[in-house]
C-alpha positions, -999 to +999 in steps of 0.1 A: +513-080+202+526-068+169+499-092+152+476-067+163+493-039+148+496-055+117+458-071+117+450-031+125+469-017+093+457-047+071+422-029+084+427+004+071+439-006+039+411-023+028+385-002+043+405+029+024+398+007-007+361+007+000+363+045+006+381+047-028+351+023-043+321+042-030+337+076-038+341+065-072+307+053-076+291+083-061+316+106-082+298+086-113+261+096-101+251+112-131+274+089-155+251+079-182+259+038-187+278+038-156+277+002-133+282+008-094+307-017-079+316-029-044+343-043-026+344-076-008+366-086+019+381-117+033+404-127+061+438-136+057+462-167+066+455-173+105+488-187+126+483-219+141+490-224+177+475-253+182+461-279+161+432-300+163+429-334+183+408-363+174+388-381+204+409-407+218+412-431+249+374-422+259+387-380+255+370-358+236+393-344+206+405-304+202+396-274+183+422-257+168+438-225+181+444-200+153+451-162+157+442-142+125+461-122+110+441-097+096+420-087+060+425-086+024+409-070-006+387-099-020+378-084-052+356-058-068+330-065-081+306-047-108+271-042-108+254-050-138+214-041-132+199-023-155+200+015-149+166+044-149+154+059-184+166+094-189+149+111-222+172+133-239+149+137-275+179+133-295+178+106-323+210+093-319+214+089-284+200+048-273+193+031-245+195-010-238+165-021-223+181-059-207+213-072-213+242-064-235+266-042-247+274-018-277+302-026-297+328+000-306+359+005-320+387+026-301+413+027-328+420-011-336+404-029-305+373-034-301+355-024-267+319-025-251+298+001-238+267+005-222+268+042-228+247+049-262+252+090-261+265+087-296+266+114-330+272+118-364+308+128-369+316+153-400+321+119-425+287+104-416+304+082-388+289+070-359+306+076-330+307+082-291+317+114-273+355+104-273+357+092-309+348+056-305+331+042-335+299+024-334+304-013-347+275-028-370+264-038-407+259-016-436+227-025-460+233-035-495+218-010-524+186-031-518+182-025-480+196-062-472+219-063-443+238-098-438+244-099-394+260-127-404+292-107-419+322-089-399+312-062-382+320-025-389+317+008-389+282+024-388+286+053-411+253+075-425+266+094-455+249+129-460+238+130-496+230+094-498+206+081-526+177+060-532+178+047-565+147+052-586+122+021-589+106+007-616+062+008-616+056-030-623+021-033-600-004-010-604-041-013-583-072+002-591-104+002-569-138+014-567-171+014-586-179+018-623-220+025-621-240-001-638-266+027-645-245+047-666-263+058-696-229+068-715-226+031-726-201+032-762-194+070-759-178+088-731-152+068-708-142+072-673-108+078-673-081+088-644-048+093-644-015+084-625+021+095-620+042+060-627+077+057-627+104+040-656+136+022-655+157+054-651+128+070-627+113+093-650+075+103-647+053+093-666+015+101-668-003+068-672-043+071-678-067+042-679-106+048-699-134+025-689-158+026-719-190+008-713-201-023-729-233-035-703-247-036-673-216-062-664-191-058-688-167-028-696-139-022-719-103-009-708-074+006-723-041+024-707-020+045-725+010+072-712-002+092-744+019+075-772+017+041-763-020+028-755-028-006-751-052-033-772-088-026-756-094-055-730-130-066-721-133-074-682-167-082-668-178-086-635-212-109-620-244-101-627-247-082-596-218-062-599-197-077-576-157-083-583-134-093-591-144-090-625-128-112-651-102-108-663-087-107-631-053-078-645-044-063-677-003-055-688+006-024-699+039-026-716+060+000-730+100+001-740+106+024-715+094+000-685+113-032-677+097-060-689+069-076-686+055-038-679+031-028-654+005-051-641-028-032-636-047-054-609-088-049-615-095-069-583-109-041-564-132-027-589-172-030-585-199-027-608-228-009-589-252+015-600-248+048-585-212+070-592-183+064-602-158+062-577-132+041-591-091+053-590-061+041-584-049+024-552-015+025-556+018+021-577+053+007-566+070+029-585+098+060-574+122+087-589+154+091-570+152+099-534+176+117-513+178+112-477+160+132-453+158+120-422+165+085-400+150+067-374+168+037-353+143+008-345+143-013-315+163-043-334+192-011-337+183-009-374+189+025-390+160+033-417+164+061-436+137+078-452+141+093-484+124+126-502+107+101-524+084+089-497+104+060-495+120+041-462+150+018-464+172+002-442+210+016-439+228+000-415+221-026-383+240-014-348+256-049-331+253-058-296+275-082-275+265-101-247+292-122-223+291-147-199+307-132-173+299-092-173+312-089-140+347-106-157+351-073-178+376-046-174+367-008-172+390+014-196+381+037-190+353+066-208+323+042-203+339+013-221+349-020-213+376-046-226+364-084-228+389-107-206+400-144-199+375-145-174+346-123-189+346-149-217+342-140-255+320-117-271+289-134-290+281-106-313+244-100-333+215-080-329+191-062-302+165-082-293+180-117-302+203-143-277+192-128-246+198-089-257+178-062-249+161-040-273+169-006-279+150+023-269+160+058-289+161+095-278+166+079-245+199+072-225+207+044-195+213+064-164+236+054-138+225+027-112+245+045-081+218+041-056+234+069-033+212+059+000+235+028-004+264+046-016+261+066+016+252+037+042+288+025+028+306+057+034+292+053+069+307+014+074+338+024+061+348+054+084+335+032+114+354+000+099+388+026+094+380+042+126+378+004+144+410-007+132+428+028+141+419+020+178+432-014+174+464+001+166+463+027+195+454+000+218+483-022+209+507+006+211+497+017+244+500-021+256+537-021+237+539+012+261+531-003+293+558-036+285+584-012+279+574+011+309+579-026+332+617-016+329+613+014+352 
């Protein structure tokens, strides 16, 4: 009889817990990153009273007798799927599109989170609402970032520099007119804004003068310094790339070998002139303006020079056992003996998702569930509570035989 009972309380105990579990999860609805999680149940030790009999002597062997003795909290275990899109149009706030985790650091241990609401702190840091920093690699003066390094903090300095580049390539296109009747007197000349060692301007102009129908002469000059007169000439129907293929322009002022003028694109056609320049690789000093994050979690920075570099890479973590993870709390997780180690590198790559900015991973509560739950644990609670009355009314009636 007191099996009963105690089958009865082992009932509500657990089924309290699932209360406990799906309240949680519903309280978490609107919890960006958050993973639902559900309880599983399993019986008990059962008492033997009677054990099993093999066939013997033409007789037909036993089942055991056993009498439960009641439930137990199996575990609880998290839901990893991948949660609805919510677009917030902030640039620092990311979503993971598949698998994976971002990697913070909560004063000197390292935790996971699938929660990417994160900001610029007053130092440039990046960090989570509570203060977490966001873990990743910081580019080299060149752009280069090396995954394969310890991790660190993402930080994105206000006031940070691009360092001026040097013109060494220079292209010019378009058409010098065959017909021109200015053959040996007036060039064609146009002008460009190139760049030195220390990122200076300077005005560089280049004259076509000329010669033929196929052939004209060049020179380049930044108004001090011109350059020996170089004959290029193109086939007899004007077609390029005329020969010689690049002239040099070198001056003390540009690191050497100078700027390399490619003539590739040029024609010689009759009708106008049409011919400029392409491009230059040069740039003065940039300050940074503005950042985007790509879907490989790579900050690029883009600079008032016209110029993009990368800054910084955000790391991702992937485990083999998500489920083996424990919650800390503020959307973060702490790897485990069972959730196995962290293997660290970047969005898209080893099974990761890629990231998708202005955006955050809303929860995956599905609350028609959530609520079908709330339903099975009141009925499971209020089973077990008449198993209890039951047996304490049958208790009743042996003690009442006295009378």
């Amino acid at each position: 009889m007191l099996r009963s009972l105690f089958s009865g309380i082992s009932g509500l105990r657990v089924h309290q817990t699932m209360m406990d579990v799906t309240g949680n999860n519903i309280s978490n609805v609107n919890t960006a990153g958050f993973k639902t999680s559900q309880s599983v149940f399993e019986d008990t030790l059962s008492q033997m009273l009677k054990a099993a009999g093999a066939p013997q002597n033409g007789a037909g062997g036993t089942n055991p007798a056993q009498v439960g003795l009641g439930v137990r909290l199996a575990g609880i275990n998290t839901n990893f799927t991948q949660g609805g899109t919510q677009n917030t149009g902030r640039t620092t706030d990311l979503m993971i599109n598949g698998d994976g985790f971002f990697v913070v650091r909560n004063g000197g241990e390292a935790m996971y989170t699938r929660s990417g609401a994160f900001n610029f702190d007053a130092t440039g840091i990046l960090a989570g609402p509570g203060g977490a920093v966001v873990q990743g690699w910081m580019a080299d003066p060149t752009g280069a970032i090396n995954t394969n390094a310890a991790v660190g903090d993402v930080k994105l300095a206000v006031g940070t520099l691009l360092a001026p580049t040097n013109t060494d390539n220079m292209t010019l296109g378009g058409n010098l007119p065959a017909d021109s009747t200015t053959a040996g007197t007036t060039p064609i000349t146009m002008s460009e804004t190139v760049y030195d060692a220390q990122g200076n301007k300077v005005q560089l102009s280049v004259s076509f003068t000329k010669l033929s129908a196929t052939s004209w002469s060049v020179t380049a000059t930044d108004g001090t310094t011109p350059t020996a007169a170089t004959t290029i000439n193109f086939a007899a129907d004007g077609s390029g790339p005329p020969a010689p293929t690049s002239i040099s322009y070198t001056n003390a002022a540009f690191t050497a070998p100078g700027i390399a003028i490619d003539l590739t694109k040029l024609t010689s056609y009759a009708g106008a002139s049409s011919v400029g320049i392409q491009s230059q690789n040069g740039s003065g000093i940039g300050s940074l303006q503005s950042f985007t994050i790509s879907p490989d979690g790579t900050l690029v920075g883009v600079f008032s020079n016209g110029k993009k570099q990368a800054l910084a890479q955000i790391a991702m973590a992937t485990f083999n056992n998500p489920p083996g993870l424990e919650k800390t709390g503020g959307s973060m997780y702490r790897s485990t003996v069972n959730s196995g180690l962290a293997q660290l590198g970047t969005a898209g790559t080893g099974g990761r998702g890629g990231l998708q900015g202005s955006s955050l991973e809303m929860s995956n509560v599905d609350l028609a569930q959530e609520f079908t739950n709330l339903i099975i644990a009141q009925r499971g609670f209020q089973a077990n509570t008449k198993v209890i009355s039951t047996s304490d009314e049958l208790l009743n009636d042996l003690v009442n035989l006295k009378r």
